[in-house]
TORFINU-738413 format. One line per 5 residues: number of its first residue (from 1); their letters; for each residue y, x, z of N, C-alpha, C. Coordinates in Angstrom, 1 decimal. Layout:
NUM = a = Y X Z Y X Z Y X Z  ...
END
This chain:
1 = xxxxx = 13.8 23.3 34.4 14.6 23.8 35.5 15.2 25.1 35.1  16.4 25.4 35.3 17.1 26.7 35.2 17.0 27.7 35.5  16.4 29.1 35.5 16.0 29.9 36.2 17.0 30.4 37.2  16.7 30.6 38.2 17.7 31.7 39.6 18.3 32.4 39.0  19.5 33.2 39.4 20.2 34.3 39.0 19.9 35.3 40.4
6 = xxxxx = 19.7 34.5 41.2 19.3 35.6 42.5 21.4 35.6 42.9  22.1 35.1 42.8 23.2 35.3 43.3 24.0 36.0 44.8  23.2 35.2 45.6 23.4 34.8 47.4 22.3 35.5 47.8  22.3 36.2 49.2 20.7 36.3 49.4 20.9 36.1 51.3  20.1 36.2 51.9 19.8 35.9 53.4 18.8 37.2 53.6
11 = xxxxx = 19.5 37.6 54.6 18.5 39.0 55.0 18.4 39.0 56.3  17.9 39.7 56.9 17.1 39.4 58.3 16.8 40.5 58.3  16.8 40.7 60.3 16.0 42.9 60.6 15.7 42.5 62.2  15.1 42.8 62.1 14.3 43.1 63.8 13.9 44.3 63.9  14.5 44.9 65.2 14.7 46.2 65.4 13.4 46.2 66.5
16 = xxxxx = 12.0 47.1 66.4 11.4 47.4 66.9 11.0 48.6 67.8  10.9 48.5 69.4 11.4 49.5 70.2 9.9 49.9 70.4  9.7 51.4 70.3 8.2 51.9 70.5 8.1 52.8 71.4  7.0 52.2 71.9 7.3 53.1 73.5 5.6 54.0 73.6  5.9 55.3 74.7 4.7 56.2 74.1 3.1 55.1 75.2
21 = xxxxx = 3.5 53.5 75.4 2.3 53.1 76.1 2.4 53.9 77.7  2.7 54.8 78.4 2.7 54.9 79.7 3.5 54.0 80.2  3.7 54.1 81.4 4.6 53.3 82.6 6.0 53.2 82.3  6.3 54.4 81.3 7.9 54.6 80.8 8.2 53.3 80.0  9.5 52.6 80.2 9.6 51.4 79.4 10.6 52.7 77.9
26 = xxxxx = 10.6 53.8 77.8 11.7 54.8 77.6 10.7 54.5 76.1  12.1 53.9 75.3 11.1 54.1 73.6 11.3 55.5 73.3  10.1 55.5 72.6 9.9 57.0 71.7 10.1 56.8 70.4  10.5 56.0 69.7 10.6 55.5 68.3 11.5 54.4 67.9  11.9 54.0 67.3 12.7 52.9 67.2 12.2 52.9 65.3
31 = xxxxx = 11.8 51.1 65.0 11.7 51.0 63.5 12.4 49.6 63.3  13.1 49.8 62.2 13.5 48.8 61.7 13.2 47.8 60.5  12.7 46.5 61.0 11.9 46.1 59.7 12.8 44.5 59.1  13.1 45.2 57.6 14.1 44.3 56.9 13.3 43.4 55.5  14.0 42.2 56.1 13.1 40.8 54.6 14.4 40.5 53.9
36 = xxxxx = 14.3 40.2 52.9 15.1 39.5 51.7 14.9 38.4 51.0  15.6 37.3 51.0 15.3 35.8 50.4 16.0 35.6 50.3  16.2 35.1 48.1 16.9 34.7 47.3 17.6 33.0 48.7  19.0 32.9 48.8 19.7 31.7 49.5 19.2 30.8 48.3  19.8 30.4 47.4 19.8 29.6 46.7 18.2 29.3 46.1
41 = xxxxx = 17.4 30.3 45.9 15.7 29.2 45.4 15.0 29.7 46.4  15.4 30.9 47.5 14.5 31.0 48.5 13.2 31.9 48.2  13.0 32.5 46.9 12.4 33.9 46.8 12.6 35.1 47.4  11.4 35.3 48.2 11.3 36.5 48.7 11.8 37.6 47.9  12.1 38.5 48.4 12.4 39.8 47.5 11.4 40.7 48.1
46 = xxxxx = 10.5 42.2 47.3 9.7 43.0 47.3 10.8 44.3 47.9  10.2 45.3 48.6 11.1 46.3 48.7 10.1 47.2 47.5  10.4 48.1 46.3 9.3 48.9 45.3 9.5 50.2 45.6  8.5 51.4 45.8 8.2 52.3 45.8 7.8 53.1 46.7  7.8 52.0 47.8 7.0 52.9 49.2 6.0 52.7 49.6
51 = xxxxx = 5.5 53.1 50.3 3.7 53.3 50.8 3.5 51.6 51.3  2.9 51.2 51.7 2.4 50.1 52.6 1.8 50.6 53.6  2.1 50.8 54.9 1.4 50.9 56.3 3.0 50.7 56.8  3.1 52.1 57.7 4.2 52.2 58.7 4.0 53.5 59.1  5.2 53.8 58.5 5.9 55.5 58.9 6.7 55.8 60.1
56 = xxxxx = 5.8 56.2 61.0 7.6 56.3 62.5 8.4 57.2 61.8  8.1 58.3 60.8 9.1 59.0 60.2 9.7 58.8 59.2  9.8 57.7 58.5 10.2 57.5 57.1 10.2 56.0 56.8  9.8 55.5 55.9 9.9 54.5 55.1 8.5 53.8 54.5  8.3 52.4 54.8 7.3 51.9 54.3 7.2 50.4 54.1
61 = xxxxx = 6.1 50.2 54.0 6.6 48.5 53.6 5.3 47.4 54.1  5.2 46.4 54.6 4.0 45.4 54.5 3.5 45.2 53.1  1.9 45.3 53.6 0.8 45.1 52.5 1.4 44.2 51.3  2.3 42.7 51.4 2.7 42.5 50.6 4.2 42.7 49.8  4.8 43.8 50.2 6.0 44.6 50.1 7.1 43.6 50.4
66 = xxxxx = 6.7 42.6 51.2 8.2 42.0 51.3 8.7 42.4 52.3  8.4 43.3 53.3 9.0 43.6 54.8 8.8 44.7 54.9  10.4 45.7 54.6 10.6 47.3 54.5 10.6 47.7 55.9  10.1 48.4 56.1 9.7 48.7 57.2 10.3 50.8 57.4  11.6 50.8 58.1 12.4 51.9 58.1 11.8 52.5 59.7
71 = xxxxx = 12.0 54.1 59.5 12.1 54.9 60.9 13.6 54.6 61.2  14.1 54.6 62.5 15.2 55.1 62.9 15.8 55.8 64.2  17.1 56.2 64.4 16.9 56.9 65.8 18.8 57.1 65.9  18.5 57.0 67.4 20.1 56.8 67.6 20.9 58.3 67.0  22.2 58.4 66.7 23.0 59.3 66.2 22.8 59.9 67.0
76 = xxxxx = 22.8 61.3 66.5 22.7 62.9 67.5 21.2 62.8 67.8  20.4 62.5 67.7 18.7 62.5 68.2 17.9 63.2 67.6  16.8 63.9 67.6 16.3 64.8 66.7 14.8 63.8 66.9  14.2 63.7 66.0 13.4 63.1 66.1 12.1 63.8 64.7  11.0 64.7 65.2 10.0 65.1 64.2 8.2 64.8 65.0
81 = xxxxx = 8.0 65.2 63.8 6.3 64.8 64.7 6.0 65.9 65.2  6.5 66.9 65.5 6.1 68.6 66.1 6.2 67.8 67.7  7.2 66.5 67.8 7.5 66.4 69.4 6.1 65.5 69.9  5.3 65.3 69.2 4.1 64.7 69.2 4.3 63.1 69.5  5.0 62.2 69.0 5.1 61.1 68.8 4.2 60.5 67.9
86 = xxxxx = 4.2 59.1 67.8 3.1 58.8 66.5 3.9 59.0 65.0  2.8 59.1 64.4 3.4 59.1 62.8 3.5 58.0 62.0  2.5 57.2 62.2 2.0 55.4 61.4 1.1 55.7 60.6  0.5 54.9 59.8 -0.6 54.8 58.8 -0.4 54.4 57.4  -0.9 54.6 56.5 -0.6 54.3 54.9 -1.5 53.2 54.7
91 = xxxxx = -1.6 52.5 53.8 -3.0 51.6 53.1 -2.4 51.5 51.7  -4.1 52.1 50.9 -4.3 52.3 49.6 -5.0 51.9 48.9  -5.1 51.1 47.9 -6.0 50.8 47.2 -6.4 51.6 46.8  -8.0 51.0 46.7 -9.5 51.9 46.6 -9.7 51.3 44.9  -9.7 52.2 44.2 -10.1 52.6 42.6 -11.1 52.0 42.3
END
């Protein structure tokens, strides 16, 4: 069989609304988490070089790097951890 060229791909994002858990339905965070599959043979694609957990400030990825997992925040919004929001968590392999 022929190998893929990866030509076509199908992508996908679910926009996750994070709220600080009180009574406020008011999110405090917004993360955006994006997958990649080759159309044509249907290989997942990896996102390479970011942490695995989940950053509300940045960039990260699921334990098996297929699902990049972005901070985001509407235009004009200031958004730091000084405002005491959460931050997320890393996971590392242990040596």
């Amino acid at each position: 069989m022929k190998p893929c060229n990866h030509e076509s791909f199908m992508v996908s994002a679910d926009i996750q609304r994070i709220t600080d858990g009180e009574s406020s339905a008011k999110p405090i965070r917004f993360n955006a988490e994006i997958r990649v599959t080759c159309e044509q043979c249907k290989t997942p694609f990896r996102f390479i070089g970011l942490p695995a957990g989940v950053d509300l400030n940045g960039a990260a990825v699921s334990v098996d790097g297929e699902e990049g997992r972005f901070a985001i925040a509407p235009k004009g919004e200031v958004v730091n951890e000084i405002e005491g929001g959460p931050v997320g968590f890393t996971v590392r392999k242990v040596k």
